[in-house]
MILO-953482 format. One record per residue (C-alpha): residue number from 1; chain; x, y, z; residue in one letter. Coordinates in nm, 2 decimals, decimal comma. Each point is the difference from the previous one (the first is absolute). Layout:
<site NUM A <X Y Z> a>;
...
END
This chain:
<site 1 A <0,00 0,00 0,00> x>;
<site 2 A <0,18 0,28 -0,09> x>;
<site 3 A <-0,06 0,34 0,23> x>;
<site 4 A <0,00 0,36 -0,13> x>;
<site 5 A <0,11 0,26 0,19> x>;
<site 6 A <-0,09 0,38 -0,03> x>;
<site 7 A <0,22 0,19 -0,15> x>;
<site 8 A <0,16 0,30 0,20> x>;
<site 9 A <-0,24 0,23 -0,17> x>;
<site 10 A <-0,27 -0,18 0,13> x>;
<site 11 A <0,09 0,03 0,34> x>;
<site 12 A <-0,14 0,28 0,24> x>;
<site 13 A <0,30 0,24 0,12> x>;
<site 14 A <0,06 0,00 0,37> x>;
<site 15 A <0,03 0,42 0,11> x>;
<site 16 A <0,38 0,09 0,05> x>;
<site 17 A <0,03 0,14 0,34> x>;
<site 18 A <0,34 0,25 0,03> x>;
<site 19 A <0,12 0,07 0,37> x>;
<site 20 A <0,03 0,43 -0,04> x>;
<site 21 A <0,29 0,18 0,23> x>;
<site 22 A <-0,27 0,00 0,28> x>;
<site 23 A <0,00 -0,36 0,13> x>;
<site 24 A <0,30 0,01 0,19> x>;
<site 25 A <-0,08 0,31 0,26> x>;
<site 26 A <-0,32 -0,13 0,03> x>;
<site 27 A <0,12 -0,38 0,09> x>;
<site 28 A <0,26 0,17 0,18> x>;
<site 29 A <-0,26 0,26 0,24> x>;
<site 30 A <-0,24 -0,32 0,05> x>;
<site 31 A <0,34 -0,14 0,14> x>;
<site 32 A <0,09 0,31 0,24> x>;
<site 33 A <-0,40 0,00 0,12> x>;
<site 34 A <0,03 -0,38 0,04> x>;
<site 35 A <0,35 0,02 0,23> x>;
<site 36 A <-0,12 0,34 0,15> x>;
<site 37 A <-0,35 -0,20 0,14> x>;
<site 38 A <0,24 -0,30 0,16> x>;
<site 39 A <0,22 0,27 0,12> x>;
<site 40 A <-0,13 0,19 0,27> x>;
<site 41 A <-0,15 -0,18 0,30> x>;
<site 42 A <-0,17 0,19 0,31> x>;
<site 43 A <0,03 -0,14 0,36> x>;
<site 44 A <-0,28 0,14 0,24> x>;
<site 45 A <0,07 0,16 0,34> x>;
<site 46 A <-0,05 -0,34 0,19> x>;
<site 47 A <0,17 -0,21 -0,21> x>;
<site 48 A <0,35 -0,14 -0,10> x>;
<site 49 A <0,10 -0,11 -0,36> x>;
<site 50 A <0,15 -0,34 -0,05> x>;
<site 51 A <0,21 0,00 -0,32> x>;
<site 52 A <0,05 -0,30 -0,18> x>;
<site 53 A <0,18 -0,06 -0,33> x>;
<site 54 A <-0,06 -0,34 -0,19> x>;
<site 55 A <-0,17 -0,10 0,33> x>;
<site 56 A <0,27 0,06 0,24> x>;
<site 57 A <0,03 0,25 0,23> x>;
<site 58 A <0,21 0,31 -0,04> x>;
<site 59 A <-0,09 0,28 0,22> x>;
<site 60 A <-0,28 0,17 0,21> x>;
<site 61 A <-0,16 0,37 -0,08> x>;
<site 62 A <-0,13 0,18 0,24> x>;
<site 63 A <-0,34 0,20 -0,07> x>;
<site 64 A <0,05 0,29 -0,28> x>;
<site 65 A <0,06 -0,01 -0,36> x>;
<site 66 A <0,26 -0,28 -0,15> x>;
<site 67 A <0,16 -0,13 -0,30> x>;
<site 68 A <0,03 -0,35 -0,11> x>;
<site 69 A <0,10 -0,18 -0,32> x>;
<site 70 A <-0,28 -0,03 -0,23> x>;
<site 71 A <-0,18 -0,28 -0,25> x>;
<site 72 A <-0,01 -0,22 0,34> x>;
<site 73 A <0,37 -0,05 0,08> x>;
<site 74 A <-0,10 0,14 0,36> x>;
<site 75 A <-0,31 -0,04 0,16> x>;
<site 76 A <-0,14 0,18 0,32> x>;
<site 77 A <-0,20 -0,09 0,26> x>;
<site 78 A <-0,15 0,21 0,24> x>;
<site 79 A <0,04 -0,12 0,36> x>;
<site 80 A <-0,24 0,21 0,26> x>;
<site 81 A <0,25 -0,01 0,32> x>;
<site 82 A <-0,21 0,27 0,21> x>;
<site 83 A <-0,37 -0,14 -0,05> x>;
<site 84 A <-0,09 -0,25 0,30> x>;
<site 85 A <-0,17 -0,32 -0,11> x>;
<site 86 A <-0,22 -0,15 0,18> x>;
<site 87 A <-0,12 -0,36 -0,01> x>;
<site 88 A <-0,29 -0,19 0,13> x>;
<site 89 A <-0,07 -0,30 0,16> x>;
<site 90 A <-0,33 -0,16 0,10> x>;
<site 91 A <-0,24 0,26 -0,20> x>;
<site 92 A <0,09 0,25 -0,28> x>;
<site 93 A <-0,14 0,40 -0,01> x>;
<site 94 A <-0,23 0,01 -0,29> x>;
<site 95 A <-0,02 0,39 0,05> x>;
<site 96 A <0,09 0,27 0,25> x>;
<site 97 A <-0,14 0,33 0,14> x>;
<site 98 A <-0,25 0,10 0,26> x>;
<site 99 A <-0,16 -0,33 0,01> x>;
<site 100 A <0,30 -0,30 -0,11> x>;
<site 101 A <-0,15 -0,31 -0,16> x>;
<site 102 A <0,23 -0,33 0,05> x>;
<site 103 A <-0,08 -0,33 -0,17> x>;
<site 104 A <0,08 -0,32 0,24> x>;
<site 105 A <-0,14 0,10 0,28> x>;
<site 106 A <-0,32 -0,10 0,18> x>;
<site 107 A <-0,12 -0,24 -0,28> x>;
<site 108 A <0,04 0,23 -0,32> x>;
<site 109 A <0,08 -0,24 -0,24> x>;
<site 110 A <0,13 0,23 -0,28> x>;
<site 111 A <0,37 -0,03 -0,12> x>;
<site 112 A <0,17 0,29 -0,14> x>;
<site 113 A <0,38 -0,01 -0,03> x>;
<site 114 A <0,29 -0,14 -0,07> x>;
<site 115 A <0,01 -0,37 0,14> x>;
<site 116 A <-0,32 -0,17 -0,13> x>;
<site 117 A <0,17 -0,34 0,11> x>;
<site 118 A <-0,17 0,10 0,32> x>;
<site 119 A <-0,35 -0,07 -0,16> x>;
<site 120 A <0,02 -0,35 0,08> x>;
<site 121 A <-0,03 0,05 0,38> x>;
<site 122 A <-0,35 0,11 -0,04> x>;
<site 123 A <-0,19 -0,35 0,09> x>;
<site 124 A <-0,12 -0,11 0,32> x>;
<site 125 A <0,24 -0,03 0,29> x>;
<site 126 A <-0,16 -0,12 0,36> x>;
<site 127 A <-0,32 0,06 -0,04> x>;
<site 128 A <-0,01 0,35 -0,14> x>;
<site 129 A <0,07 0,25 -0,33> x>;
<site 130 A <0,36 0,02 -0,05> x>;
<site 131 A <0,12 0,38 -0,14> x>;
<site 132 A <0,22 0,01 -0,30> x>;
<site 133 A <0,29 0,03 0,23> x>;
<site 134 A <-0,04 -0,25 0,24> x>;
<site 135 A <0,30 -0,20 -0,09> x>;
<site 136 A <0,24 0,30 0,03> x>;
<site 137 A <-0,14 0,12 0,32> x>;
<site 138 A <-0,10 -0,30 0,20> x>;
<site 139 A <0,30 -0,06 0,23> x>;
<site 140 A <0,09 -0,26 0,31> x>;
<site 141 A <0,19 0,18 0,31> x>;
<site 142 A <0,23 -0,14 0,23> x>;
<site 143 A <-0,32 -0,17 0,21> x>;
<site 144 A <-0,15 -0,18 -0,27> x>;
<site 145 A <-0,28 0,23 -0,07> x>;
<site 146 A <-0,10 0,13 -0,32> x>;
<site 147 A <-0,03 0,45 -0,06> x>;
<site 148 A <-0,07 0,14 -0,30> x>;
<site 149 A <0,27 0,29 -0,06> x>;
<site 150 A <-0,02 0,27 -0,24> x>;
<site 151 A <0,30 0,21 -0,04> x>;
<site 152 A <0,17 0,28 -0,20> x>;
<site 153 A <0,36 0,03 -0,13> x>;
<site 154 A <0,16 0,33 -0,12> x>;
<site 155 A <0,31 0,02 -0,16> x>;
<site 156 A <0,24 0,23 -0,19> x>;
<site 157 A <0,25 -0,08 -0,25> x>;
<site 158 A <0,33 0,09 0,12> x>;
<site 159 A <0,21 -0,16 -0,29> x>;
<site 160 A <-0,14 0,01 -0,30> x>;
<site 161 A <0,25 -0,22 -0,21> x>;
<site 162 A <-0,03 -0,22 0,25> x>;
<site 163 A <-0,35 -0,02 -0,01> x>;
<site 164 A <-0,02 -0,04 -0,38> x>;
<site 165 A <0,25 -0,26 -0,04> x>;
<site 166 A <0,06 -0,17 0,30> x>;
<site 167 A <-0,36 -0,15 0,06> x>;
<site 168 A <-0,23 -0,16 -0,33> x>;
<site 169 A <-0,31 0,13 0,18> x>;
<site 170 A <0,06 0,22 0,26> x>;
<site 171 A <-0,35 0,07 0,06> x>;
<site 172 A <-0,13 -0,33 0,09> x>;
<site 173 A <0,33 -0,10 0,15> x>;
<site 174 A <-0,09 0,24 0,28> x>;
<site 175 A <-0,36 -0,10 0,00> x>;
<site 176 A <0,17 -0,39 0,06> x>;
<site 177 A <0,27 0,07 0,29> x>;
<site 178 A <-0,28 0,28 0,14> x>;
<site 179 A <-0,24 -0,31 0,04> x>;
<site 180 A <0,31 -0,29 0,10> x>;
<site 181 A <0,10 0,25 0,27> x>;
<site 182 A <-0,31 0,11 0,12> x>;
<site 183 A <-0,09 -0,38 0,05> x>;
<site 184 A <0,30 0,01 0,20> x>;
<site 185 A <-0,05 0,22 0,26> x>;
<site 186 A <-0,37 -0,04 0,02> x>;
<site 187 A <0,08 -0,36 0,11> x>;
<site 188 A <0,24 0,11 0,29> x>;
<site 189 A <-0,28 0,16 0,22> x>;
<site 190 A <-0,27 -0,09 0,07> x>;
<site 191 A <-0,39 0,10 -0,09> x>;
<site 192 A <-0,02 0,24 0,27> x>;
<site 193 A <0,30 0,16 -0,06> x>;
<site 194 A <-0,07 0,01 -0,37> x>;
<site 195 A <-0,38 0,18 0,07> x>;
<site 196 A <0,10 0,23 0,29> x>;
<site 197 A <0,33 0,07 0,15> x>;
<site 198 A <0,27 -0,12 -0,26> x>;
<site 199 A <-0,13 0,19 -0,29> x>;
<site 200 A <0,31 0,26 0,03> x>;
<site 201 A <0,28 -0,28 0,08> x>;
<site 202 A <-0,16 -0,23 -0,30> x>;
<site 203 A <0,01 0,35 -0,23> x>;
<site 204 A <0,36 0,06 0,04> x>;
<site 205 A <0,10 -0,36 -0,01> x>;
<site 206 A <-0,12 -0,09 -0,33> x>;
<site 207 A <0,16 0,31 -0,14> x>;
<site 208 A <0,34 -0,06 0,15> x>;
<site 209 A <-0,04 -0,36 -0,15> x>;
<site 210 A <-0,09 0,09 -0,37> x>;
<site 211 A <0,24 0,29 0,00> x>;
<site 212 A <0,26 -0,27 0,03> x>;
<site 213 A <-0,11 -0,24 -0,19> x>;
<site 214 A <-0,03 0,26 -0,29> x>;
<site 215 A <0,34 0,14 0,06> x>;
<site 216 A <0,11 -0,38 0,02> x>;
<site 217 A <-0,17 -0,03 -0,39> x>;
<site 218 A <0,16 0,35 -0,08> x>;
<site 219 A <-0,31 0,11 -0,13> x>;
<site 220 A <0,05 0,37 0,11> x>;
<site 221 A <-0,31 0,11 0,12> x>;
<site 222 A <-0,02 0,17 0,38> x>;
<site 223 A <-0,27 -0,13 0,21> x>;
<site 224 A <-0,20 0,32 0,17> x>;
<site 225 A <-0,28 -0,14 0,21> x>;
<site 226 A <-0,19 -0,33 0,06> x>;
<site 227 A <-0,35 0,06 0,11> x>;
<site 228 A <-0,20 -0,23 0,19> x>;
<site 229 A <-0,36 0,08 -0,17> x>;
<site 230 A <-0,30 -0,19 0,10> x>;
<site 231 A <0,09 -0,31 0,28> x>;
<site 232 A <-0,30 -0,27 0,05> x>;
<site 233 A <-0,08 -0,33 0,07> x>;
<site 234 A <-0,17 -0,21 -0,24> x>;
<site 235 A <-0,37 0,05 -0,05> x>;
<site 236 A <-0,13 -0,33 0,14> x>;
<site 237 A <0,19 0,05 0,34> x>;
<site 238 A <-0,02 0,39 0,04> x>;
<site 239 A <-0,31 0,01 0,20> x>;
<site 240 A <0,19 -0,20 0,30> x>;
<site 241 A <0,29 0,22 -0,06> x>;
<site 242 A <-0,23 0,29 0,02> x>;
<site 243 A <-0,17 -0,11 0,34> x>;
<site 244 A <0,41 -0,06 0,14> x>;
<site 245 A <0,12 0,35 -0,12> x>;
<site 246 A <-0,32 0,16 0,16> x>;
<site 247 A <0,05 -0,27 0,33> x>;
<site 248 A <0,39 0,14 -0,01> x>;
<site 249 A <-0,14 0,40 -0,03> x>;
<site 250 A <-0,25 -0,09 0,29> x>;
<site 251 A <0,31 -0,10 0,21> x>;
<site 252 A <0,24 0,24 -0,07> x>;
<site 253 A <-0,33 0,27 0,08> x>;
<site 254 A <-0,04 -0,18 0,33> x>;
<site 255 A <0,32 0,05 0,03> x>;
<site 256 A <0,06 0,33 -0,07> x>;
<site 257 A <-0,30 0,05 0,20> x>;
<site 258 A <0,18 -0,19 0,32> x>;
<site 259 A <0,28 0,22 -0,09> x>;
<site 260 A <-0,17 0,29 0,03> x>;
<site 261 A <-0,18 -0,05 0,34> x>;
<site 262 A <0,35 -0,09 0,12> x>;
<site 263 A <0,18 0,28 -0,10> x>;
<site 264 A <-0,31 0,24 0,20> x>;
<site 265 A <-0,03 -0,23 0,28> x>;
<site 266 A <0,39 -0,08 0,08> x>;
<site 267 A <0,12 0,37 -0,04> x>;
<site 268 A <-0,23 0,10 0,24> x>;
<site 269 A <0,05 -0,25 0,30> x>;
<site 270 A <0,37 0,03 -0,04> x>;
<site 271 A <-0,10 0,38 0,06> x>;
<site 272 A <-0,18 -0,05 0,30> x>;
<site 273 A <0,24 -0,23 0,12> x>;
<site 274 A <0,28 0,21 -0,05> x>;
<site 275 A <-0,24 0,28 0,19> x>;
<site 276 A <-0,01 -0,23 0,23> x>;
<site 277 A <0,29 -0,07 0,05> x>;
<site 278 A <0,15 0,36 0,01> x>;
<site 279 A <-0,28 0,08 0,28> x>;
<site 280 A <0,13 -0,31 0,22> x>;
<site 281 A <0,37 0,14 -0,05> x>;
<site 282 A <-0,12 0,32 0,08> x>;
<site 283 A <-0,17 -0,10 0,34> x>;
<site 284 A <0,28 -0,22 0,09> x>;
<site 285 A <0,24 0,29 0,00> x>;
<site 286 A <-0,21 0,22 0,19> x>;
<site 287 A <-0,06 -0,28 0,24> x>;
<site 288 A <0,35 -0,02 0,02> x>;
<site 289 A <0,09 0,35 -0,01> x>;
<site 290 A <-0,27 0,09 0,30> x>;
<site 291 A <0,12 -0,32 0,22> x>;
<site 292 A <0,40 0,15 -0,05> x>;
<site 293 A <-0,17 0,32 0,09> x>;
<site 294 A <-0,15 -0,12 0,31> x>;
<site 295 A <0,29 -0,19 0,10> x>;
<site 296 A <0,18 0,29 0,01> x>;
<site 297 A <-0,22 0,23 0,14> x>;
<site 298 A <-0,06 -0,26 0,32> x>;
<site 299 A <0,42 0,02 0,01> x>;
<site 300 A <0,00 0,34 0,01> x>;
<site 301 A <-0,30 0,01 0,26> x>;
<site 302 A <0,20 -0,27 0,20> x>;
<site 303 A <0,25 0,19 -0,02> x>;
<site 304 A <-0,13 0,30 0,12> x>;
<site 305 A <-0,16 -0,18 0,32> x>;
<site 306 A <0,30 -0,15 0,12> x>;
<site 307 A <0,14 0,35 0,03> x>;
<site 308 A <-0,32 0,12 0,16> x>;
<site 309 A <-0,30 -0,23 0,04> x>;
<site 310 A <-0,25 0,21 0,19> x>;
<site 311 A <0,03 0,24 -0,23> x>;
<site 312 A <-0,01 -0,22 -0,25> x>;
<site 313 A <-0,33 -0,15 0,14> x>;
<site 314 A <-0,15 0,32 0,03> x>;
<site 315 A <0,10 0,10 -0,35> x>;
<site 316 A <-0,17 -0,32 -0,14> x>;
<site 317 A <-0,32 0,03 0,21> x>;
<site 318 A <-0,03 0,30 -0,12> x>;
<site 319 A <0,05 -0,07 -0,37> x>;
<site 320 A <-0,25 -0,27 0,06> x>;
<site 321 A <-0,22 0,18 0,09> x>;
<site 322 A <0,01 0,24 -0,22> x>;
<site 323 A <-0,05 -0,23 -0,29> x>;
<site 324 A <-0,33 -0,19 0,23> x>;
<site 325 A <-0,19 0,22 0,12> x>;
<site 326 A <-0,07 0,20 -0,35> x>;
<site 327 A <-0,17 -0,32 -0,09> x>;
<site 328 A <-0,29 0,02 0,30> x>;
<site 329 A <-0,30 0,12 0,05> x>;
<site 330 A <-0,09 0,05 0,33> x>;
<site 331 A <0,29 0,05 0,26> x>;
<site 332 A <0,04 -0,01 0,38> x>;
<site 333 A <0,26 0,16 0,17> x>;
<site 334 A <0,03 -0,12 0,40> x>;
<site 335 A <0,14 0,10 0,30> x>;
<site 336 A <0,23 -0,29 0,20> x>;
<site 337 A <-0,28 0,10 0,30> x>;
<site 338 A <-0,32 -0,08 -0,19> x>;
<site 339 A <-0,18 -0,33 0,17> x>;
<site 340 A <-0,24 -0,08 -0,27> x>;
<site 341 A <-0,08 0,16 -0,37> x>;
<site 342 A <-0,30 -0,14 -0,02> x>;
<site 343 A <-0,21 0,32 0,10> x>;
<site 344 A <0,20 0,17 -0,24> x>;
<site 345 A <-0,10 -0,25 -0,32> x>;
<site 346 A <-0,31 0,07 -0,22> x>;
<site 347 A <-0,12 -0,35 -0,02> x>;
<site 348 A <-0,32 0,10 -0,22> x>;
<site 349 A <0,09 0,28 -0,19> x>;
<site 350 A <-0,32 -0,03 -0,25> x>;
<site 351 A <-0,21 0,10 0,38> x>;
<site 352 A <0,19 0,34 0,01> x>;
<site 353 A <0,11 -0,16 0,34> x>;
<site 354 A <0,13 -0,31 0,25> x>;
<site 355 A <-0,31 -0,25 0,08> x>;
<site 356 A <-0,11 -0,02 0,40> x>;
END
């Protein structure tokens, strides 16, 4: 079979395109924009700029206006080392402001966040509707009892090379050791201590703990605070724990009450014993005083009637009188020659007269 092919005549033309002068700047200004756009790189206020250049790390920026090398032979990222994190553990804020709305608490069932491998949890567990966080915030203490802890972690990042090579996941690294430790010191007190009066020691504990376990990973973030949020027991047991706590109030208000009655009561009597006291020390010395007194005023007296006793006598009859006879009412004065008085005595003074 023998083919014919068109002859060059027959064939349509193709347009001739000719590249003008212009080509070149043009190629060459899309070029300048291009490298001008990979430039420039801006790091804000609260930030640091790790550099990298074919994926390893050459230098840190801090905030301002830089220069790198362009078309992706250095790459930038933007490490915020002055904002605090904060994460979460046993509920999640859905949103803030006057009035805060959480998810995992009190039976919300709703999961918004990051770790939806906590959705699982939500089944029945003893008896009674388990929250989406059960699992991360159901915890045994020291005395085998079970609390359900909710608590917050803040943290800074104090390294930020550190923290962007150092770790593969830095975020939920610290959301793993937050939990492991927390577990840890949780379970060396006891439920008591964990409700009431260990909050503080259990607080300051957990972040000494994950601050060294993070430095120990090098993952350069700075542990601020580790706040002990909401502390129960589990639902199916908190209405005996409700009746101890207010059995445990009751007491320490009897207590204080006790206290109280003691601290009016005791004061006082130790006041009127010392009163007391004071008042008997008092009287003994004057006892004591007016006996020495005495003593020596009988010396002196004795003394004085050795040297003249009649007048001596005299003297003392005389002062005793002196200090008797003020004292009576009706007085008799009679002669050593009287016989008898009795003429002389009224004997019923209310007849104006003596009876016959």
């Amino acid at each position: 079979m023998e083919v014919n092919f068109p002859s060059e005549e027959g064939m349509p033309k193709m347009p001739n395109f000719r590249y003008g002068p212009w080509i070149g700047p043009v190629l060459l200004l899309a070029f300048a924009f291009m490298a001008v756009g990979t430039v420039f790189y801006n790091v804000d206020k609260d930030e640091s700029g790790v550099v990298q250049r074919f994926g390893k790390y050459v230098r840190t920026t801090n905030p301002g206006l830089h220069l790198k090398l362009p078309f992706g032979i250095e790459t930038v990222k933007r490490i915020k080392v002055l904002h605090v994190f904060k994460e979460e553990f046993g509920f999640r804020t859905v949103s803030s402001g006057v009035r805060t709305v959480y998810t995992g608490r009190e039976g919300v069932q709703e999961q918004r966040g990051w770790s939806s491998r906590r959705v699982g949890v939500q089944q029945q567990r003893s008896g009674y509707a388990a929250s989406p966080f059960l699992e991360e915030k159901m915890m045994l203490t020291g005395d085998l009892n079970v609390g359900i802890v909710e608590w917050i972690v803040q943290y800074t990042i104090k390294d930020p090379v550190a923290y962007a090579f150092r770790v593969r996941d830095p975020r939920e690294t610290i959301r793993n050791m937050s939990e492991a430790v927390m577990r840890l010191v949780v379970g060396d007190h006891s439920i008591n201590e964990v409700l009431t009066s260990g909050r503080e020691e259990i607080q300051f504990a957990a972040e000494t703990k994950l601050q060294e376990v993070l430095d120990s990973y090098g993952a350069g973030v700075a542990i601020r605070n580790v706040i002990l949020q909401d502390v129960n027991p589990p639902d199916p047991v908190k209405p005996s724990f409700n009746e101890v706590n207010e059995a445990r109030q009751e007491k320490e208000k009897v207590i204080n009450q006790a206290w109280e009655e003691y601290n009016r009561v005791i004061p006082r009597a130790k006041g009127v014993a010392e009163q007391q006291i004071r008042s008997a020390e008092g009287f003994a010395l004057e006892r004591v005083n007016r006996a020495n007194g005495d003593a020596e005023r009988f010396l002196l007296t004795w003394e004085a009637y050795k040297k003249a006793p009649e007048v001596t006598k005299r003297r003392l009859y005389l002062e005793t009188l002196e200090k008797v006879l003020p004292t009576m009412q009706d007085k008799l004065i009679l002669d050593d020659s009287q016989k008898g008085i009795l003429p002389l005595l009224k004997l019923n003074p209310e007849k104006g007269g003596q009876e016959s």
